[in-house]
N, C-alpha and C positions, 0 to 999 in steps of 0.2 A: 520328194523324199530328201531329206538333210543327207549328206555326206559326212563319213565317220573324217575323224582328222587324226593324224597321232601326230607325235616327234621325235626326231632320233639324236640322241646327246651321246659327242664324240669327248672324253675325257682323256688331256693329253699329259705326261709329267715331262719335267724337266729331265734334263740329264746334265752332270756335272760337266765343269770344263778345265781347261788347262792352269785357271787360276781359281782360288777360292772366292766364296762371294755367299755371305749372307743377306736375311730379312729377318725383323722383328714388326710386331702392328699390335694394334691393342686397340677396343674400342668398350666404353662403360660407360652408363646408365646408371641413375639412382632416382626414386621414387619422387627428389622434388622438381623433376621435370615432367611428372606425370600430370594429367587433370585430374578434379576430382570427380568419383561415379557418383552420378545420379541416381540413388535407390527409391523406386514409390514405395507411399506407406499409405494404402488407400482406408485402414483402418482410421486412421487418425487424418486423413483426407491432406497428405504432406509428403514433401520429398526429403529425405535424408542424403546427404555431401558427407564423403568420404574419401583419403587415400588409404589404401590399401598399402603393406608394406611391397617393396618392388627393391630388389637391388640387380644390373647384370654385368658382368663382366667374361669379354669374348678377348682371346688374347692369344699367340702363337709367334711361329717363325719357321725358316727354312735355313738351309745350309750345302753348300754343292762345292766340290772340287773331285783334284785327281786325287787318285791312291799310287797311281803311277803313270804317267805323264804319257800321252798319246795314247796309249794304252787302255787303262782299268779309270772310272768315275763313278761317281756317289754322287747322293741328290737323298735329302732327307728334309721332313717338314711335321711340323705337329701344329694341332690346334687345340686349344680348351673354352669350354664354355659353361660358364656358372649364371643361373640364373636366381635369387631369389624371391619367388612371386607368390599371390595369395589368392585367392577368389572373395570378394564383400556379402557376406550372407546377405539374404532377402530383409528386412526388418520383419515383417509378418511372418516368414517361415522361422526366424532366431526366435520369436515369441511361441512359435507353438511347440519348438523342441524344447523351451526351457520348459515345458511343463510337463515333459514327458521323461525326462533325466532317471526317474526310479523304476521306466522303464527298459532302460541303458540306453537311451540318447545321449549325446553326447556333442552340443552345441558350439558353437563360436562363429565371432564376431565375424570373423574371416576365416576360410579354410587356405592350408598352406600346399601352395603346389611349386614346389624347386624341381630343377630340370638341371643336370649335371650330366655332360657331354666331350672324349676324346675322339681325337680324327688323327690319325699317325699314318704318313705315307714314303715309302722311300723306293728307291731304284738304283739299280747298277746296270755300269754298260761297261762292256769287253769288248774291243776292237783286235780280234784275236787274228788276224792278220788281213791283206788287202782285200779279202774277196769273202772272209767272214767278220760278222759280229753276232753278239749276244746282248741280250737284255732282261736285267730280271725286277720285275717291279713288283711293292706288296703294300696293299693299304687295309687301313683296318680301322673299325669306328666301331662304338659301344656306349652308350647311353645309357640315363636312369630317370625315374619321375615319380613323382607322387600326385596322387588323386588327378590326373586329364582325363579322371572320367566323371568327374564331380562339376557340380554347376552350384549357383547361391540359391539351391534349397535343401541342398545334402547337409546331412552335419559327418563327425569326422569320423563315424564309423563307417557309411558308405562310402572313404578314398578306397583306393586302390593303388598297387607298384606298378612300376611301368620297365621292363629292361629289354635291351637294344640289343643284339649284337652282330655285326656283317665282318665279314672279311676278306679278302680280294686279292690273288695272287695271280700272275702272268708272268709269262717266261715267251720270248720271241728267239727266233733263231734265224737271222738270216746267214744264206753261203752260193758263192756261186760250184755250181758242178758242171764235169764232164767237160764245158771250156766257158769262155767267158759269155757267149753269146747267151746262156742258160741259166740260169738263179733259181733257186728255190726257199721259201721262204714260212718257217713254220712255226705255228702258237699254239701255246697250252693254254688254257685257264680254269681256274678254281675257285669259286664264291660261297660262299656259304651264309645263313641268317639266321637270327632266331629273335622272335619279338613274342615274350610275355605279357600280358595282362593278368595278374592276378590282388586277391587281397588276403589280408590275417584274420579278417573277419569271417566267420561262418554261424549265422545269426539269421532268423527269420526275419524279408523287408517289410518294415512296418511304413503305410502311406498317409499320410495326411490329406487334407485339402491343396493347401501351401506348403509341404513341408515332407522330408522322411527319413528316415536311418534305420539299418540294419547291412545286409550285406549287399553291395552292389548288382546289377541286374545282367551287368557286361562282364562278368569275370565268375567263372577263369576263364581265356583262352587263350591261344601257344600256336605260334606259327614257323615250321622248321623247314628249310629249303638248301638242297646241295645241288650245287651244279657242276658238271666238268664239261670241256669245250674244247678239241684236237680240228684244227687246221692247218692242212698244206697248199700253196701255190708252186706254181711251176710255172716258169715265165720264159719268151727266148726275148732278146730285144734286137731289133734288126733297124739298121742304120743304113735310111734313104739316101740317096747319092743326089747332090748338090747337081745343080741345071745344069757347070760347066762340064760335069763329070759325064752325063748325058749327051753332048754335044761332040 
C-alpha cells in the first residue's frame, strides 16, 4: 500500500532594522521568445504554425527600517503581475463556429486569457522592553482572469471570470512573566479566501463534434473560507550547570 506524503511550508517575513534598506526586481517576457504552436488540421490533412499574442510582466519591491530606533520597525513589500496571454483556437473547431455565428457563436482565431495579480505584505515589531515584544504582520493577495476554463475549441461565449481573494493577519506576543525563568508566548491569526468562478453568459451549451459555445459547464462556483487561530505557550528554561560547577 503507497503511503500518503504531505509537506509543511514555514513562511517567514522580515522585520525592519536599525538602518533602511530597500529592493526592487522586475522580470518580462514578450511573445517573440515564445515557439510557435503546432495546431492539426486533419481536414485538410496539415499543420498550422502560430504565435499567439503573449505579453508578462512580474515586477515589485520591499522596503524595511526603523520608526524609532531600537525600538518600533517596519518591513513592507509588494508584488504585481500582469500577464497578457491567449489560447490558439483549433483550425477545425474555428471552422465549425464560423458557421454557426447566427446562432450566437461567437468565434476567434485566439481566445484571450489575461491574468492580473497583487501580493502586498507588511510587518511591525515593538520591542516594548527586555522581556517583551510584539509583532504584527498582514499579507494580502487578490487576483483576476478571464476564460482558464476555456481550451482551443470554446469560442468567446463559453470564457469565464476568474477573482481571487486571501488575506492573512497574525499578531504574536511574546513576555516573560512571574520571573525570568518563565515566558509565555502567544498568537492570533486571521485568514480568510474567497475564489469565484463565474460568467455573463447565461445561454443554453450548444456541442459540436470539434467545437461549442454557449455557457460554460464549470460556472458558477464560489468558494468562501474564514479562519481564526489562538495560541498560547508557557515555557520555563532552566540552565544546566557546567562539569566544573558539579565538581
Amino acid at each position: 500500500m503507497a503511503g500518503l506524503k504531505g509537506a509543511a511550508i514555514n513562511v517567514i517575513t522580515k522585520s525592519g532594522t536599525n538602518a533602511y534598506h530597500g529592493s526592487i526586481f522586475g522580470f518580462f517576457r514578450d511573445e517573440a521568445m515564445n515557439a510557435e504552436q503546432k495546431l492539426p488540421d486533419p481536414k485538410h490533412n496539415k499543420y498550422d504554425y502560430t504565435t499567439p499574442p503573449y505579453s508578462r510582466q512580474w515586477f515589485g519591491g520591499s522596503v524595511g527600517g526603523p520608526s524609532r530606533k531600537i525600538k518600533v520597525f517596519a518591513f513592507f513589500a509588494i508584488e504585481r503581475q500582469r500577464e497578457h496571454t491567449s489560447i490558439a483556437e483549433q483550425p477545425t473547431s474555428l471552422a465549425e463556429l464560423n458557421l454557426v455565428t447566427s446562432l450566437g457563436a461567437q468565434p476567434a482565431a485566439t481566445v484571450p486569457t489575461p491574468f492580473f495579480e497583487n501580493r502586498i505584505a507588511g510587518r511591525m515589531d515593538w520591542n516594548i522592553n527586555t522581556n517583551t515584544t510584539f509583532n504584527l504582520s498582514v499579507a494580502t493577495q487578490g487576483n483576476n482572469s478571464l476564460n482558464d476554463q476555456s481550451d482551443g475549441t470554446f469560442d468567446l461565449t463559453e470564457g469565464n471570470f476568474t477573482k481571487n481573494q486571501h488575506a492573512d493577519c497574525q499578531c504574536h506576543v511574546e513576555l516573560c512573566v512571574l520571573h525570568p525563568p518563565y515566558s509565555t508566548k502567544s498568537r492570533w491569526v486571521w485568514q480568510y479566501w474567497n475564489n469565484l468562478i463565474d460568467s455573463t453568459t447565461r445561454t443554453p451549451l450548444v456541442t459540436f463534434p470539434d467545437a461549442q459555445f454557449g455557457t460554460n459547464t464549470n460556472v458558477p462556483q464560489e468558494s468562501i473560507q474564514r479562519k481564526w487561530q489562538f495560541k498560547d505557550d508557557l515555557s520555563k528554561t532552566v540552565r544546566q550547570p557546567h562539569l566544573q560547577d558539579r565538581i
